[in-house]
C-alpha positions as CSV (number, residue, x, y, z in Angstrom):
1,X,-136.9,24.9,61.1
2,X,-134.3,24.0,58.5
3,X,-134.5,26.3,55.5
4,X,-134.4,25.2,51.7
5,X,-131.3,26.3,49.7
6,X,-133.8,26.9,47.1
7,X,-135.6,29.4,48.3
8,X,-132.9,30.9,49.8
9,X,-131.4,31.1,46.7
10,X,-134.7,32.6,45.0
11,X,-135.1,35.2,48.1
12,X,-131.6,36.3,47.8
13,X,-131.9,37.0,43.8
14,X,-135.1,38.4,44.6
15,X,-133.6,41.1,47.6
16,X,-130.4,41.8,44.9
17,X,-132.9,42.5,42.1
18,X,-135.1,45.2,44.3
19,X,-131.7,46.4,45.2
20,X,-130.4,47.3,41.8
21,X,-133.9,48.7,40.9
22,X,-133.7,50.9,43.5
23,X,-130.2,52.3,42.7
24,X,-131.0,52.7,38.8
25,X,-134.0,54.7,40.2
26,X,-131.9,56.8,42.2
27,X,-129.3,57.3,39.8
28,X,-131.6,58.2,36.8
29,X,-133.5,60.3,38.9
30,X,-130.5,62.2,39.8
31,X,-128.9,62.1,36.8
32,X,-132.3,64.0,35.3
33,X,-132.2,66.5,37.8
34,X,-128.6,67.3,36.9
35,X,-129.3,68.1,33.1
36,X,-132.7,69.9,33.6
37,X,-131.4,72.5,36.1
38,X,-131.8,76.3,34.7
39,X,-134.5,75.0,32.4
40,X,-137.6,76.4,33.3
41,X,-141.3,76.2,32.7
42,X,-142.4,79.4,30.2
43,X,-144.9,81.6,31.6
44,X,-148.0,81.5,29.6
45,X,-150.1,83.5,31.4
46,X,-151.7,85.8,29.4
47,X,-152.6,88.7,31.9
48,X,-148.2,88.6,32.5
49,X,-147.9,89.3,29.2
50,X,-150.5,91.9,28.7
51,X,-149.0,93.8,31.4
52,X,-145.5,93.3,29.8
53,X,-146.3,94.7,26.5
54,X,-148.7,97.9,28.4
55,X,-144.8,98.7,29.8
56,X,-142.9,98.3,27.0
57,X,-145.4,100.7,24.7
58,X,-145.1,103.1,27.6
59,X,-141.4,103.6,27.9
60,X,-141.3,103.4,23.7
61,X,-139.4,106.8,22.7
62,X,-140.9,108.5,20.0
63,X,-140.0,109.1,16.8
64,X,-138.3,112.2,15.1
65,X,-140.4,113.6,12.3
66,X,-137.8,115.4,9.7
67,X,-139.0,118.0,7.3
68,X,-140.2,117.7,3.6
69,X,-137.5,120.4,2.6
70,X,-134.9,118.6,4.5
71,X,-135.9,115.5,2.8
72,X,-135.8,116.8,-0.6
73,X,-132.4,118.8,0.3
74,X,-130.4,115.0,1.3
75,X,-131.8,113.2,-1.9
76,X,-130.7,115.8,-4.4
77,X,-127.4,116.3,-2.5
78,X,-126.9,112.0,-3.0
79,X,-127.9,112.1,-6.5
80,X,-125.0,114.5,-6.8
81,X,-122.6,112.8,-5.6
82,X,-123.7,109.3,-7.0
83,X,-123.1,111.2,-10.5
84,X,-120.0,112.4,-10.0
85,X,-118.7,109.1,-8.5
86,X,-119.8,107.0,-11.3
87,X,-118.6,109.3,-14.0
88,X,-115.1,108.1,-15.5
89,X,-112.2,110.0,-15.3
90,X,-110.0,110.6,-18.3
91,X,-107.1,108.5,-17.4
92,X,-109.8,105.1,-17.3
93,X,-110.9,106.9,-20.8
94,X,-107.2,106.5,-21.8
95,X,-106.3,103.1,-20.2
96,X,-109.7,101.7,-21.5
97,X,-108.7,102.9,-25.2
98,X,-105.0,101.4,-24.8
99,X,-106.5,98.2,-24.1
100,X,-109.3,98.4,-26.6
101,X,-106.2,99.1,-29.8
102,X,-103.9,96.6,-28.1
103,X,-106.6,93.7,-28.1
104,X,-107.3,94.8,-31.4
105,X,-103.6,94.5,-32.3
106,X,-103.1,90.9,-30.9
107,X,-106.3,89.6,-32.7
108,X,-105.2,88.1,-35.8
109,X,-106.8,89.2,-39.1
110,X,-109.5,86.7,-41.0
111,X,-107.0,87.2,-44.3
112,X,-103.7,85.5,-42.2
113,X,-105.7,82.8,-40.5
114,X,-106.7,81.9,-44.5
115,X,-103.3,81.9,-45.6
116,X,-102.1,80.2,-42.4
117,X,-105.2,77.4,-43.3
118,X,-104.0,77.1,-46.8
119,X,-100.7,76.6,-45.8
120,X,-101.2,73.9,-43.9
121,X,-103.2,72.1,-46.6
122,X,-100.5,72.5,-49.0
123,X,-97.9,71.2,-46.8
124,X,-99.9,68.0,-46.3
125,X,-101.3,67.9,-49.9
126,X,-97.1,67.8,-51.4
127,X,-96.7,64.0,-49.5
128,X,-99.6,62.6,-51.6
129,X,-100.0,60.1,-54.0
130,X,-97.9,57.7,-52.2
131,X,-96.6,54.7,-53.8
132,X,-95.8,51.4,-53.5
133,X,-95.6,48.6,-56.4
134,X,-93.7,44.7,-56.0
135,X,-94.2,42.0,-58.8
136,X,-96.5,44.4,-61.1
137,X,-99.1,45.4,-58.3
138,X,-99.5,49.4,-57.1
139,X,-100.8,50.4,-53.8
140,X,-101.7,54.3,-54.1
141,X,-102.5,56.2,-51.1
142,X,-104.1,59.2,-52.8
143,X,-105.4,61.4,-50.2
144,X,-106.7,61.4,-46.0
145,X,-109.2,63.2,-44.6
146,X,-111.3,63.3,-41.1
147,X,-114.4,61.8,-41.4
148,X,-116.6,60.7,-38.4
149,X,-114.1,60.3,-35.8
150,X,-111.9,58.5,-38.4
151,X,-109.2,59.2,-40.7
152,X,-109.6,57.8,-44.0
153,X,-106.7,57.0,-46.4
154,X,-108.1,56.9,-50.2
155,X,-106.5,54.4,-52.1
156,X,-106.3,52.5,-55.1
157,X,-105.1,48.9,-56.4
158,X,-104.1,47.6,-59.7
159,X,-102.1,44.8,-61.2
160,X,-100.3,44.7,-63.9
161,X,-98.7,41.6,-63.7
162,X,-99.2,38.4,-65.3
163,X,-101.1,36.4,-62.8
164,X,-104.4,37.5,-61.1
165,X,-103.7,38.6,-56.9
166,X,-105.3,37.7,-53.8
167,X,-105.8,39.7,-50.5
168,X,-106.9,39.0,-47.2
169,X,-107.3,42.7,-45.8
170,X,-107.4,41.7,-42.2
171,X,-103.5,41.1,-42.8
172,X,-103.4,45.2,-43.5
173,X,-100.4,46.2,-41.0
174,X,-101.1,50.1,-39.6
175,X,-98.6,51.8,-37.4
176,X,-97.9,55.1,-36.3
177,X,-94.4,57.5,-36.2
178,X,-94.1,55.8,-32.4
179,X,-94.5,51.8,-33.9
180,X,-97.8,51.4,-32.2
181,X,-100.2,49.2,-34.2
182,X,-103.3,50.4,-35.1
183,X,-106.7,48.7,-36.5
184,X,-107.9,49.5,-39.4
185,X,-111.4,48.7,-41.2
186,X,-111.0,48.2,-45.4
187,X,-113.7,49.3,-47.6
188,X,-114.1,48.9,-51.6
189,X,-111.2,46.9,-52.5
190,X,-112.0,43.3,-54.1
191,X,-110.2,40.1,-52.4
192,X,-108.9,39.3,-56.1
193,X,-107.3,41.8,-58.2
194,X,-107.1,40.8,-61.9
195,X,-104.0,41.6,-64.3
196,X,-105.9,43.9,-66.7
197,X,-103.9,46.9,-64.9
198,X,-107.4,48.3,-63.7
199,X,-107.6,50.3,-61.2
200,X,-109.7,49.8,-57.8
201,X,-110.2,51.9,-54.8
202,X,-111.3,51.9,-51.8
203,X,-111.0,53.3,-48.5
204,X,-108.9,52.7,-45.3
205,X,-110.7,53.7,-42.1
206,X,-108.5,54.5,-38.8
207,X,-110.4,55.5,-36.2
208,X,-108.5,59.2,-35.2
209,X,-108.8,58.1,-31.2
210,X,-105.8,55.7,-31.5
211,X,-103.4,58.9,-33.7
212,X,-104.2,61.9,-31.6
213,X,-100.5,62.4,-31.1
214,X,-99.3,60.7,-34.2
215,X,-98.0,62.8,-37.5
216,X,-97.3,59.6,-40.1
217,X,-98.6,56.5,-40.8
218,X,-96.8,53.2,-42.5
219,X,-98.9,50.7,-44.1
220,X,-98.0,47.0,-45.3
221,X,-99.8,44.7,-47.2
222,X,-99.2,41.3,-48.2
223,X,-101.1,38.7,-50.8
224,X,-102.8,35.5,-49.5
225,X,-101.9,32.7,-49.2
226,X,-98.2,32.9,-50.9
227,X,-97.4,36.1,-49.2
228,X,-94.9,37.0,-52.2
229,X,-95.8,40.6,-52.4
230,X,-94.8,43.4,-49.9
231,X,-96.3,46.8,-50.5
232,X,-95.0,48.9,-47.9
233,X,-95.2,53.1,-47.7
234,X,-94.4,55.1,-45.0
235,X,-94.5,58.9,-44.5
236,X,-98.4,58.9,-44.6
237,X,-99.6,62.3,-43.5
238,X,-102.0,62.1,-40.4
239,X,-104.3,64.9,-41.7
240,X,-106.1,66.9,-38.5
C-alpha cells in the first residue's frame, strides 16, 4: 500500500509536536521541583500548637520580684547623679561668658551702621545734578533712586535756544561702566520742548536686573529728525 506524502508529512509533525510537549513537561516539572525544595507545607493543626504553647509556659522561668526599698534606693541614687551630670562646671561658665562679650564685641553698634548709611548717601548725593547742555538745551540728571525693581534717574529738560526741539526718546542711548547697552522706559518728558527756557521733567526707568554689577551709567540723547544736538553725561551713580 503506497503511502501519501501528505499524511506522512502531517503524522510526522504530529509525532514531533507530542514529542516536544512531552519534554517541556518534563523539564518544567523538574525545573519546579528544583526551586520548591526546603519549602514546606505550615502545620496548622491546632491540637500541635496547643501542645507547643502548654511546653513553652511550662519551661517559662519566673520572674524576680525586687523590693519597694530597693526600688526607691536606685531611683534616688539616678536622680543624683542625673543632677550632678547636667550641672555646668565653672570653666563652661567661663568659656560661655568669653563668647557671650566677644559676640557682643564683633556686633556692630546701631549708631555706626547710621553713620556708615549716611555715608554712603552722601557719597552718592556729591555726583548729582549732572549736566549736559549743546545749542541752548540742558539735560539735568537730578537724582536716582530704587523703585520697583528699577532704578529711576530724575531729570529735567529745558531750552533756551532760539528754535523750539524735538525728541524721539526711543533714541535714549543707556550704558553701563562695562559699555553694555541697556533699555530704558521715558516718562514725563514732552516730544517738543519749546524755547521759553522752561523746565520739564520726567523720569528715566532702568530696570535694576540689567546693573546689578554696574556702579555708573552714561546717557546720550539726540533731537529728531536733524540729530544736531548731543547731550551726553557720564559718571551717573547706580544708586543700590
Amino acid at each position: 500500500m503506497k503511502l501519501n506524502s501528505t499524511v506522512a508529512l502531517t503524522l510526522i509533525l504530529l509525532a514531533m509536536m507530542l514529542g516536544a510537549g512531552f519534554v517541556s513537561a518534563v523539564w518544567g516539572f523538574t525545573v519546579g521541583h528544583e526551586a520548591l525544595k526546603g519549602v514546606t507545607q505550615p502545620d496548622v493543626r491546632p491540637t500541635k500548637k496547643l501542645a507547643d504553647n502548654q511546653n513553652a509556659a511550662s519551661g517559662k522561668e519566673g520572674v524576680a520580684i525586687l523590693r519597694e526599698e530597693d526600688i526607691l534606693l536606685n531611683v534616688k541614687e539616678y536622680i543624683k547623679n542625673k543632677g550632678e551630670s547636667s550641672k555646668p562646671t565653672d570653666k563652661e561658665d567661663e568659656q560661655a561668658k568669653n563668647t557671650e562679650t566677644k559676640e557682643a564685641q564683633d556686633k556692630p553698634s546701631p549708631e555706626s551702621l547710621t553713620t556708615q548709611a549716611s555715608f554712603t548717601s552722601t557719597n552718592s548725593d556729591l555726583k548729582l545734578p549732572i549736566k549736559s547742555q549743546d545749542r541752548g538745551v540742558t539735560l539735568e540728571v537730578n537724582s536716582a533712586t530704587q523703585q520697583g525693581g528699577s532704578l529711576l534717574l530724575n531729570v529735567s529738560l529745558k531750552n533756551e535756544g532760539s528754535d523750539a526741539v524735538r525728541f524721539l526718546y526711543s533714541f535714549l542711548n543707556v550704558t553701563d561702566d562695562q559699555g553694555r547697552a541697556l533699555s530704558a522706559i521715558t516718562e514725563g518728558l514732552p516730544g517738543e520742548v519749546p524755547a521759553n527756557g522752561e523746565a520739564f521733567s520726567g523720569t528715566v526707568s532702568i530696570p535694576s536686573a540689567l546693573i546689578e554689577d554696574a556702579k555708573n551709567l552714561s546717557l546720550t540723547l539726540t533731537d529728531y529728525p536733524d540729530q544736531k544736538l548731543q547731550l551726553k553725561m557720564s559718571e551717573i551713580p547706580v544708586a543700590r
